[in-house]
C-alpha positions, 0 to 999 in steps of 0.5 A, spaced: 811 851 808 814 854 814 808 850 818 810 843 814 818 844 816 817 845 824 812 839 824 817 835 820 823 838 824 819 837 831 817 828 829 824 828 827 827 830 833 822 825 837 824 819 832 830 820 834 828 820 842 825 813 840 831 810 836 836 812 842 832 809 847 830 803 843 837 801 842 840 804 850 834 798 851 837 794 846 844 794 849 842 793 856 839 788 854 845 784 851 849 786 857 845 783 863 844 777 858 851 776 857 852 776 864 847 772 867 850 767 862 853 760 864 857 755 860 853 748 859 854 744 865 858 738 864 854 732 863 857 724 866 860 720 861 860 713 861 864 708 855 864 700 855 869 696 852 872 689 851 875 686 858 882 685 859 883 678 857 878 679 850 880 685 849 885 683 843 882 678 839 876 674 840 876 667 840 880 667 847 880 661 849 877 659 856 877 652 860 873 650 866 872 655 872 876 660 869 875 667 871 875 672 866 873 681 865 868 680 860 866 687 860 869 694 862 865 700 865 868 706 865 863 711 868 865 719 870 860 723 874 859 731 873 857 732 880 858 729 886 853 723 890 852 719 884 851 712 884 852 705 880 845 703 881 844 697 875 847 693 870 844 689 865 847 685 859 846 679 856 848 672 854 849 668 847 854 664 842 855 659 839 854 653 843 852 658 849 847 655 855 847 658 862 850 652 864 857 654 861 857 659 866 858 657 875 851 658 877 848 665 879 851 668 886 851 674 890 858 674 890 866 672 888 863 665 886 857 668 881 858 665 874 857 673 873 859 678 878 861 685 878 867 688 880 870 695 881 878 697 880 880 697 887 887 694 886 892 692 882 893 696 876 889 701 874 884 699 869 887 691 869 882 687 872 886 682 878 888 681 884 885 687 890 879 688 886 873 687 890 867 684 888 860 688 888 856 685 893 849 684 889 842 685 893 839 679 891 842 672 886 841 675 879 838 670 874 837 668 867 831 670 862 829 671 856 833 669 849 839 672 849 839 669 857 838 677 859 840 678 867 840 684 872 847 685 876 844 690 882 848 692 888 846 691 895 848 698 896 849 703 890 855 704 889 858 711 891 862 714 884 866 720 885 866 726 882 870 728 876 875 721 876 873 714 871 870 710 876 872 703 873 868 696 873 868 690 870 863 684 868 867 679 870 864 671 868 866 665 872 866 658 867 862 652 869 864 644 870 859 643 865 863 647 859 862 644 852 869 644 848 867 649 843 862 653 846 862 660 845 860 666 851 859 673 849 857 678 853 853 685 850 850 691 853 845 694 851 842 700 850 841 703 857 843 697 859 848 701 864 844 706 870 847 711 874 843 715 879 839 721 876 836 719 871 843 717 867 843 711 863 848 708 857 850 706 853 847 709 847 848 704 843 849 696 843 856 694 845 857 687 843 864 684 847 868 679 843 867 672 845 871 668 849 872 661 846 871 654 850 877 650 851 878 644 855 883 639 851 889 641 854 895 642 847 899 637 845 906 637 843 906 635 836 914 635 834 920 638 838 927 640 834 933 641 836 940 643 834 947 640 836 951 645 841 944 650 842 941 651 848 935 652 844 929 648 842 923 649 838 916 646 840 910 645 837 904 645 840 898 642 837 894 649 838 896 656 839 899 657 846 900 663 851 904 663 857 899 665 863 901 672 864 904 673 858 911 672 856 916 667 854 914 659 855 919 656 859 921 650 862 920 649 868 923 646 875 924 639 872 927 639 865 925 636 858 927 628 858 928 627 851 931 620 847 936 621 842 938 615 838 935 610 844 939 614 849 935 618 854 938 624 856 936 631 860 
């Protein structure tokens, strides 16, 4: 018995060692992993959404030669040095042939081009953006008619701020009345440099509505001692910029009663 208690005491006193030095390793461990860990890196984002004109309602009514952002691109890069590379969509509606749309260019006249948001107001597609210059003339294939926009240069993104595009298409002479255009992106359809691509999943941008019959007035009203009159149209209208329609330089001729008057 006395030989049995040292041996117990003896392997209890090294068990003991063995337990301490596995748990200092075990603390050890987790402290150089603890510091050796680093947050998850912040990947670059991408959203696409409806252009300015069609970013309401679908349906909005386009005439002949109109220049519309369809589409708007909105890409922010984690790291520095990457680039715009490609985009490609695609084209359908009801109605829709390519020949709605101005023939396929390298620049500002393209029945399709691709702008960055260089001026005006921020996030607007307008006056002082510029046109992407494109490498080559895109072209239509395929059903939906598909077709690639890719810059000559890439396009340099900054850094950690939404670097904004836009698909901005340009109607034709040859518009049908009726006709529907509607731009999508699909998946991966939108390519930055280093392997990022987007979106993840389809985007379909509202249509736009061909419209080349110019309204009418179907009935004027007004009322003895007020300055105002009201006016039917024979089709939705909408002042060019927004805001109220008003008169312009030259008055409404009006007759009452046989008698012309301003």
């Amino acid at each position: 018995m006395y030989f049995f208690n040292i041996f117990s005491s003896r392997t209890s006193q090294r068990l003991s060692a063995v337990v301490m030095l596995v748990a200092v390793f075990a603390w050890t461990f987790s402290s150089v992993f603890i510091a050796t860990a680093r947050p998850a890196r912040a990947a670059t984002t991408a959203t696409i959404t409806n252009g300015s004109m069609n970013g309401f309602f679908p349906g909005a009514p386009v005439g002949i030669g109109a220049v519309k952002d369809a589409v708007k691109i909105t890409v922010q890069p984690d790291t520095a040095g990457k680039t715009l590379n490609s985009v490609t969509l695609s084209f359908s509606g009801t109605g829709f042939t390519s020949a709605d749309l101005a023939a396929l260019a390298t620049d500002a006249t393209s029945g399709v081009a691709l702008y960055d948001d260089a001026g005006g107001g921020v996030g607007m597609f307008g006056a002082g953006d510029n046109v992407v210059t494109l490498g080559s003339a895109p072209s239509f294939s395929g059903s939906p008619a598909t077709l690639t926009l890719t810059p000559a240069t890439p396009v340099a993104l900054t850094q950690n701020v939404p670097n904004i595009f836009y698909v901005v298409i340009t109607t034709s002479g040859a518009v049908t009345e009726g006709d529907r255009i509607q731009a999508a992106i699909g998946i991966g359809g939108v390519v930055v440099s280093g392997g990022d691509t987007f979106p993840a999943a389809a985007f379909t941008a509202n249509d736009f509505r061909v419209d080349i019959t110019a309204p009418t007035i179907v009935s004027v009203q007004g009322f003895s001692g007020s300055s105002s009159l009201n006016v039917r149209f024979s089709e939705p209208v909408q002042a060019v910029g927004g805001g109220n329609i008003s008169l312009g330089a030259s008055p409404l001729t009006f007759v009452d009663n046989g008698t012309a008057a301003g």
